[in-house]
C-alpha positions, 0 to 999 in steps of 0.5 A: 498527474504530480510529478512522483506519478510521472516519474513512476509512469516512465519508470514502468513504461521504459523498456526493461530486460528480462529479469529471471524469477528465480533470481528475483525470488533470492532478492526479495527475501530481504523484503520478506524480512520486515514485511513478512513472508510473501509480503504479509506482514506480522510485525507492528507498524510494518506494512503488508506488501503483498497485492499491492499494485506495481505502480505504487511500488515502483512510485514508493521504491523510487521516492526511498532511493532518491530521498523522496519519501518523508518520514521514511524509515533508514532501513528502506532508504538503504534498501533501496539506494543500490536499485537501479530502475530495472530493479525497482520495476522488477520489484513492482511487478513481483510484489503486485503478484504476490497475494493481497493480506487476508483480513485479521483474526477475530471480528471487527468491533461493529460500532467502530467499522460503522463509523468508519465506513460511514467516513469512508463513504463521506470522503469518497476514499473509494474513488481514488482507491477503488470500490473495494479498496484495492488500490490502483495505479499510484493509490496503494492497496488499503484493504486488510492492511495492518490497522497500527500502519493504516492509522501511522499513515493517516497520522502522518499524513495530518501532521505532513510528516508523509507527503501525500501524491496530490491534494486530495489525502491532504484536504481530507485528513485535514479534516479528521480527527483522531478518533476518525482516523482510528475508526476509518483504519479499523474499518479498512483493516477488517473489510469483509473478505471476498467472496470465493467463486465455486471452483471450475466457474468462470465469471 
């Protein structure tokens, strides 16, 4: 486990007093202000929050507070220096709640999505980030992720601009190219919803 993973499992492991929803609730609106209401961003190079897992956020919202997350924009390092580590799991928790990005309008261009999800397979994206893209423990969230973050995000990871968790984002965005990495956001912003289970039915 790296040492942010480490960090991210003590934060969410150690015994934390009880946060009232109501009060929780008043101190996101903040966050709905870039990333959307209920975390579902409408803005350009924002990242939808919304679904992501807790682990992930408390990991992301411990990096902005302590300076550790490259490349970060100055908004969120001055969101998050004030959040004690209370916040940061209370944070995590209530955004891992919240509901996961819808896929975006309109359908996907077919020969870029099969490309993509050929390169998907190739790299084995789903191991760390779960067959149906997810996101688990510190592996955010991809699926209908906004497609100008997803492709920002892989171009800096490729120029280390972004320092991934462990070895594996790095050697495999070291072998993408630029057109790649388009067609694999692509393909991950529009994978097919869900299907819905018919009402009243139980898995």
């Amino acid at each position: 486990m790296s040492f942010k993973a480490g960090i991210a499992t003590a934060l969410l492991l150690a015994a934390a007093p009880p946060v009232s929803s109501q009060a929780l609730a008043k101190r996101i609106e903040l966050c709905y202000v870039c990333h959307g209401r209920n975390g579902q961003s409408q803005t350009p190079l924002i990242p939808s929050i919304g679904g992501q897992p807790a682990f992930f956020v408390v990991a992301q919202l411990f990096m902005f507070r302590d300076g550790r997350r490259g490349n970060a924009p100055q908004g969120m390092v001055d969101a998050a220096r004030p959040l004690t580590d209370d916040d940061l799991r209370a944070f995590g928790e209530f955004i891992a709640r919240l509901p996961s990005p819808a896929p975006p309008a309109g359908e996907p261009e077919a020969t870029r999505a099969a490309r993509g999800a050929a390169l998907a397979e190739q790299h084995h994206c789903a191991a760390c980030h779960n067959p149906d893209y997810s996101g688990r423990e510190q592996m955010p969230r991809l699926a209908h992720q906004r497609e100008d973050y997803l492709l920002k995000a892989l171009r800096d990871y490729k120029s280390g601009a972004r320092l991934p968790y462990g070895r594996g984002m790095e050697e495999i965005v070291a072998l993408l190219g630029d057109a790649e990495m388009q067609d694999l956001a692509h393909y991950l912003a529009h994978l097919p919803a869900p299907p819905q289970r018919p009402r009243g039915r139980k898995p």
